[in-house]
C-alpha positions in Angstrom: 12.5 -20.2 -62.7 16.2 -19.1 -63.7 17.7 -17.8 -60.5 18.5 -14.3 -62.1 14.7 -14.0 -61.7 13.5 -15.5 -58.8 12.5 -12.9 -55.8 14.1 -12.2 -53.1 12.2 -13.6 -49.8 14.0 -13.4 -46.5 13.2 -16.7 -44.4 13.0 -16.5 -40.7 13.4 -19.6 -39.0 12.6 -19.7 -35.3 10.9 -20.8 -32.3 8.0 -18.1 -30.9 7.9 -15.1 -28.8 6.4 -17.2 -25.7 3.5 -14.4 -25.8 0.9 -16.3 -28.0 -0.5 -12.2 -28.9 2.7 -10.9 -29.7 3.8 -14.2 -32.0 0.3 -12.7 -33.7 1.4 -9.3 -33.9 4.9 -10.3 -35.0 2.8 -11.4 -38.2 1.0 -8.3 -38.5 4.1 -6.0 -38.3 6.2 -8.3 -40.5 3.2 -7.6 -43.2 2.8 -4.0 -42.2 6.5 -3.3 -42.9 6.8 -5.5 -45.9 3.7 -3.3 -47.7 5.9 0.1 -46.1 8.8 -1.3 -47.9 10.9 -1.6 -45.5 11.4 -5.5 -45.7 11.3 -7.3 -49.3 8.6 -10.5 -49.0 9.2 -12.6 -45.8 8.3 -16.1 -45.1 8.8 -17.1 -41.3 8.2 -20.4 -40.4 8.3 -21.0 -36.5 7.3 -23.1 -33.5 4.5 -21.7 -31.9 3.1 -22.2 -28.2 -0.2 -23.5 -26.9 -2.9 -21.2 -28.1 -6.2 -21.0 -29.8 -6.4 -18.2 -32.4 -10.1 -17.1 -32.7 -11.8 -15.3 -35.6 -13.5 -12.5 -34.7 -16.4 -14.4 -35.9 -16.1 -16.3 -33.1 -15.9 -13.4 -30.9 -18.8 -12.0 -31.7 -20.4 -15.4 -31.0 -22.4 -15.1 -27.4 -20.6 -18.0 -26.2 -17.5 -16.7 -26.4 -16.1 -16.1 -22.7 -17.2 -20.0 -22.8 -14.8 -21.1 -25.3 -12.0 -18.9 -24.6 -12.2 -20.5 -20.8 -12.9 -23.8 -22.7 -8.9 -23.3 -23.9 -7.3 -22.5 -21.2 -9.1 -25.0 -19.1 -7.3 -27.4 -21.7 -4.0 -25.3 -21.3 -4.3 -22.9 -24.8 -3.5 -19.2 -24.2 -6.4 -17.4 -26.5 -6.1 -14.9 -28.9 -7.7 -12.9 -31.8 -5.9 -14.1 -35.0 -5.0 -12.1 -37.6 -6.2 -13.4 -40.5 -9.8 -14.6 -41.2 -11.6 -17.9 -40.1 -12.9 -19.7 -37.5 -10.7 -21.2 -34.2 -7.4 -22.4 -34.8 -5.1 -24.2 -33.0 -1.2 -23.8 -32.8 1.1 -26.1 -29.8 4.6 -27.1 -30.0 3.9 -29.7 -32.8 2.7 -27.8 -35.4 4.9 -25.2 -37.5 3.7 -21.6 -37.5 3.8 -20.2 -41.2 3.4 -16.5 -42.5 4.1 -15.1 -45.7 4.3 -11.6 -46.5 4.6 -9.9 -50.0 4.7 -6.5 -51.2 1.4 -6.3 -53.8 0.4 -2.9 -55.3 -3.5 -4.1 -55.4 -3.3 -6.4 -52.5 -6.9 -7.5 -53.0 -6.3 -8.7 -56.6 -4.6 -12.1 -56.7 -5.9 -13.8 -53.3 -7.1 -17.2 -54.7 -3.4 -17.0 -56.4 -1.9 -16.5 -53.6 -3.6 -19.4 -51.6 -2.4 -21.6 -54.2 0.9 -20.4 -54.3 0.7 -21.3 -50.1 -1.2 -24.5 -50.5 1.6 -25.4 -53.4 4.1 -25.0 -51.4 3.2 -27.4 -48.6 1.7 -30.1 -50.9 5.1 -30.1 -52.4 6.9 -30.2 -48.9 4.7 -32.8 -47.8 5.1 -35.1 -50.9 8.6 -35.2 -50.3 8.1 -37.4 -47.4 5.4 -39.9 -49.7 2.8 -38.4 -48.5 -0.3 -38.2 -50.5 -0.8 -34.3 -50.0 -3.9 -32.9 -51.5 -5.6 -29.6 -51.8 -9.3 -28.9 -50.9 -11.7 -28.9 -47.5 -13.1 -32.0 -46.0 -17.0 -32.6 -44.9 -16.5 -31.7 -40.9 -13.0 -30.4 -41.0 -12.1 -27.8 -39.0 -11.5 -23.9 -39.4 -13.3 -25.0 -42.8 -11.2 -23.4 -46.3 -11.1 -24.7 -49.6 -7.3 -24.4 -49.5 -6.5 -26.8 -47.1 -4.2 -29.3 -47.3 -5.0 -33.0 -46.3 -3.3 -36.4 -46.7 -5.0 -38.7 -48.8 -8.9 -37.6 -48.9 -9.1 -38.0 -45.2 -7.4 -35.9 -42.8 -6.8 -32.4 -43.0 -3.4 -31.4 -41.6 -3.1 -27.3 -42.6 -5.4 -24.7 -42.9 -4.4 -21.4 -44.5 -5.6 -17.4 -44.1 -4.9 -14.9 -45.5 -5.1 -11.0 -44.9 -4.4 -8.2 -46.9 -2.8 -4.7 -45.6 -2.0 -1.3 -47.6 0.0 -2.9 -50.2 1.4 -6.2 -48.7 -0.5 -9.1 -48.3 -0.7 -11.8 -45.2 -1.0 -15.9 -45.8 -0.3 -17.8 -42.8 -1.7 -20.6 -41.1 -0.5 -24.2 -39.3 0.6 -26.9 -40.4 0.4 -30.2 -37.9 3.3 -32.0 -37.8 2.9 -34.0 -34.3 0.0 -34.9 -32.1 -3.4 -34.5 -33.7 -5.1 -35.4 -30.7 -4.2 -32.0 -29.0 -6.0 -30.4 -31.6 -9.2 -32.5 -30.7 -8.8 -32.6 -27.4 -8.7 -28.5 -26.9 -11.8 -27.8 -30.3 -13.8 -30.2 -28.6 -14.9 -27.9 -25.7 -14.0 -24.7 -28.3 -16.2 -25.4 -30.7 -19.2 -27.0 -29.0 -19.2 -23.5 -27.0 -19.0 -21.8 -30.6 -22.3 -24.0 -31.6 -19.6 -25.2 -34.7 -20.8 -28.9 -36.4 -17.0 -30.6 -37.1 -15.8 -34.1 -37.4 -13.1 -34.8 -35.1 -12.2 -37.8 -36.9 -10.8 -36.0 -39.9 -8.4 -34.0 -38.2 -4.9 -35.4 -38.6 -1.2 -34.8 -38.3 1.4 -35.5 -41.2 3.0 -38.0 -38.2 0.3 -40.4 -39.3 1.1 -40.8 -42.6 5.1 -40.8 -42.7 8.1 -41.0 -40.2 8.6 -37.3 -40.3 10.0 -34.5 -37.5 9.1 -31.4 -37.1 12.3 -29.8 -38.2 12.4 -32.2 -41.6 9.2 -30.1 -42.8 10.3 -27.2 -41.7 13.0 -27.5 -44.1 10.9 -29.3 -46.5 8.3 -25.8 -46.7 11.7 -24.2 -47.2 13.0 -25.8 -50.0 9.9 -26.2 -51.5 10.0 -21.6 -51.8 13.6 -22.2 -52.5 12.5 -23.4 -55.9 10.9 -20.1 -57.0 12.7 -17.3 -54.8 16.4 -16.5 -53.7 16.3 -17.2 -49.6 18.0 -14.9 -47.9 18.1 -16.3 -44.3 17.3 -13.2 -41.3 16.5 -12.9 -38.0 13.6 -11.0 -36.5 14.8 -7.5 -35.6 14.2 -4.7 -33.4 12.0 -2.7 -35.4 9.7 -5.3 -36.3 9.8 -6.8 -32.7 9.2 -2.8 -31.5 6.6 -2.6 -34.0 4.8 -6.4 -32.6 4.7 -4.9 -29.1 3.1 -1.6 -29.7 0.0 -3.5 -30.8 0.0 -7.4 -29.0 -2.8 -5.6 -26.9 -4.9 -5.7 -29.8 -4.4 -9.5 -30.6 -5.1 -10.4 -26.4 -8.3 -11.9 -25.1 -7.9 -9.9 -21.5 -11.1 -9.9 -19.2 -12.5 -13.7 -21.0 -13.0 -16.6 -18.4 
């Protein structure tokens, strides 16, 4: 695409909040702003802490005190996620991603806009020889048919999405280091959700290629650099005002 046309997306790079529900809500008012227009599209990309993000699926499992005290036992902070599916899990090794866009109709164009996501981090991911692929896995986790695996055998990011009054939401995780931390906290998760999964096809792009968590980060980077102007920005008070009027909303207080 000719640069005179690409679109403008600001890209945040950073590390989180330390508050597992306000890194949520930091999503939610980056999208709520973007479809206010008071941002242009924003792509953040950051390093998360250790925390489960339930669906509200899962909280309306009756099970679900169990799982939540299931996480924390294994040292994940819980929280309601913001866009749909089943538990997820974010730590240290994996990269944060979320992608808001101004869209008139924000409900026409979804399956585009997961490929447009799942796209992006193929591409990244190929840059390291990876054999990135698009599509779910029998047994994988937080099940979607726009996940991203390596090779037919391991998925290694999952992608929501959400849609607001004209913006729309895609994040999700991508798992750079230390699959087993993944296992190790769904194990307990999802056996107190009464969710089948194979273990054994969860897997971390670490497994396939000599790669560091800052190389893909730069790698998802360059791979939107190819279709928008990057504008590099910093998350700022309005949006981080904004994230802690409603982290409340995205906590998991009370649940042992």
């Amino acid at each position: 695409m000719p640069p005179s046309v690409r679109p403008t997306l600001y890209l945040c790079r950073d590390d989180g909040q330390g508050d597992a529900a306000l890194d949520t809500a930091v999503a939610r008012a980056l999208a709520e702003r973007v479809g206010a227009g008071e941002l242009p599209a924003t792509l953040r990309l950051s390093r998360p802490s250790r925390v489960v993000a339930f669906g509200r699926q899962d909280a309306r499992t009756p099970r679900f005190h169990e799982a939540v005290g299931g996480a924390r036992a294994a040292g994940f902070d819980g929280v309601l996620r913001l866009a749909g599916g089943r538990a997820a899990v974010f730590h240290p090794g994996t990269i944060a991603f979320a992608w808001s866009q101004p869209i008139a109709t924000p409900r026409h164009g979804i399956d585009q806009r997961f490929q447009a996501m799942a796209e992006a981090l193929t591409e990244a991911f190929r840059t390291f020889g990876i054999d990135a692929r698009i599509g779910e896995l029998p047994g994988e986790y937080c099940a979607g048919r726009w996940s991203v695996n390596v090779a037919g055998r391991h998925k290694v990011a999952g992608i929501g999405q959400r849609v607001f009054p004209r913006a729309a939401h895609t994040g999700g995780v991508v798992v750079v280091h230390d699959a087993k931390a993944v296992i190790d906290v769904l194990t307990p998760v999802y056996a107190a959700l009464e969710l089948a999964w194979r273990p054994e096809v969860t897997g971390a792009l670490e497994d396939a290629a000599a790669v560091t968590w800052g190389a893909v980060r730069d790698a998802i980077a360059d791979a939107f650099e190819r279709t928008h102007t990057l504008v590099p920005w910093e998350l700022d008070g309005p949006t981080l005002a904004r994230a802690g009027a409603i982290a409340h909303e995205h906590r998991l207080e009370g649940c042992t």
